[in-house]
N, C-alpha and C positions, 0 to 999 in steps of 0.2 A: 697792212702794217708796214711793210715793205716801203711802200713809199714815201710815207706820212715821216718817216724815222732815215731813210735814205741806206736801209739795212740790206747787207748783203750776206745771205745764207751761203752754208756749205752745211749739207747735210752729210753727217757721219754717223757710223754705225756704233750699236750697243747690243750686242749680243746675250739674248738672256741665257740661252745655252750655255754660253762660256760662261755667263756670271752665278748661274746659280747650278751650273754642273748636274742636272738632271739625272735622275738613271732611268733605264729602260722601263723599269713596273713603276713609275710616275705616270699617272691619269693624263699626266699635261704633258707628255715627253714629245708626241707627235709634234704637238704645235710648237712646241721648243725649236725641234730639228728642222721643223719649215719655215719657220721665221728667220734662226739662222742661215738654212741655204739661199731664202730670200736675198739676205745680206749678201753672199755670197755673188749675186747674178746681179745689186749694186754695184759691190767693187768692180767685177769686169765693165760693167757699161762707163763708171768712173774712169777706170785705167786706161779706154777708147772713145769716149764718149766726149768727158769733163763731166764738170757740177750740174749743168743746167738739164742733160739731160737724165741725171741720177734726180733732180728735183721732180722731173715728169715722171720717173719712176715710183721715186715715193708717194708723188698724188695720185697717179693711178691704183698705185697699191691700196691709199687711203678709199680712193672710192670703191673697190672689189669689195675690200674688207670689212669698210665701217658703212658705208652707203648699200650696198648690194646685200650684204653681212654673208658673205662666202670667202671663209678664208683657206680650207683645206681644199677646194674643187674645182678656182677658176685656173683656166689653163695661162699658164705664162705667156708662152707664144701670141697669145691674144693681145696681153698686157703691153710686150714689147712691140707689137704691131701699129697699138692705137701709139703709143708716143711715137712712133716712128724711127726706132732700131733694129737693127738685124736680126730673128728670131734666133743665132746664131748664140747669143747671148744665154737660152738657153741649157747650152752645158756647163755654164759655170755653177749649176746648180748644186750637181757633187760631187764639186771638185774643190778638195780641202789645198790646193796650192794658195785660196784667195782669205783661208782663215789670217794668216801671219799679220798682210795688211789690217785684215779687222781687231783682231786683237792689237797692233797696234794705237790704232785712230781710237777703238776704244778707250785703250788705258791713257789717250790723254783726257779723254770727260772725266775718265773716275780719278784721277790726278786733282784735279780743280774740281771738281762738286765731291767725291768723299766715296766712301767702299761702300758705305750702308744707305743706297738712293738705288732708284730705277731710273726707268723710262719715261720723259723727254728729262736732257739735260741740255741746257743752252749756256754760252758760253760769249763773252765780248770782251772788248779792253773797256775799262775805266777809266775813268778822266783823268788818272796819271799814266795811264797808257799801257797797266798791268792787266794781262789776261784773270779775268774771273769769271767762277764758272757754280750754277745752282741747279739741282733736283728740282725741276717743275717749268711753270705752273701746270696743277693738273685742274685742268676745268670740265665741267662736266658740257659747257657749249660757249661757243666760240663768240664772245661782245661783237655788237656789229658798231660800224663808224668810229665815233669818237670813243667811245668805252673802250674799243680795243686796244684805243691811243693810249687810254688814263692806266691800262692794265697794263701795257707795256710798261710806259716811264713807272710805275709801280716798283715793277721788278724789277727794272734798272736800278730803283732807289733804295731799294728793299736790299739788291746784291752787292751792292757799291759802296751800305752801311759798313764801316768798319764795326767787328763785331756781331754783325747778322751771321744766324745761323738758319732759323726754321720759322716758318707757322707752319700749324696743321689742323685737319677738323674733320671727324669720321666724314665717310661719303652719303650721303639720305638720299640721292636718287641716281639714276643710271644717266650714259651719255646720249645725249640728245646732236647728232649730224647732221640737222637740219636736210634742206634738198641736196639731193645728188649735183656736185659742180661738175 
């Protein structure tokens, strides 16, 4: 998609922890708190790295997570090894100095797409040059070639609408990630 559109990501974080403030006897609290400090050991590779390498981060992640489906077991140090940064990055795991940034970079998604959304929010200028920003798309598998093209410029037309706000449609089947990239 990337190419076809000449788009250039910057991947930023969205903290479910912070946003839905979890407590300890929540069934889901673990993965709250790992997903967070996840975030956490982005920001540092960001703060030394840049974007490109927080992008191999989050692909990597992508594939432990959704391709491998091990989210609470694979070791980081491994993670940060295959994109090739310093396992050093590893402390930033818990270490709440790198929350401040996140909750910043967050609260500019939830600014432009809205308080009552999750996870993915994407965000561009529109053709008068104003940042706008929408909850989604959530797809259950990822169009290949041109389809991905037509789902793109979709959402562009879809978020650019003056006065767009939503579609939505229960989910009938789970996500399909294809082969491991």
């Amino acid at each position: 998609m990337q190419p076809e559109r000449d788009i250039k990501v910057t991947w930023q974080p969205i903290s479910l922890y912070f946003k839905n403030e979890p407590d300890e006897g929540n069934p889901r609290f673990a993965w709250y708190e790992r997903s967070h400090n996840l975030l956490r050991v982005m920001e540092s590779i960001r703060a030394e790295e840049g974007n490109k390498a927080v992008q191999d981060f989050y692909w990597e992640l992508g594939r432990k997570i959704h391709h491998d489906k091990n989210f609470m077991d694979f070791v980081l140090a491994d993670v940060l090894n295959t994109i090739g940064v310093s396992s050093n990055y590893v402390s930033a795991y818990d270490n709440p100095d790198f929350d401040e940034e996140i909750r910043k970079r967050m609260a500019r998604g939830i600014e432009l797409a809205g308080e009552d959304i999750g996870t993915p929010i994407i965000a561009f200028d529109d053709p008068q040059g104003q940042r706008v920003g929408i909850f989604g798309p959530v797809i259950t598998r990822v169009p290949e070639g041109n389809e991905s093209v037509k789902l793109w410029d979709s959402v562009v037309t879809l978020t650019t609408t003056p006065g767009f706000w939503e579609l939505k449609r229960t989910r009938t089947e789970k996500p399909e990630f294809g082969g491991r990239p």
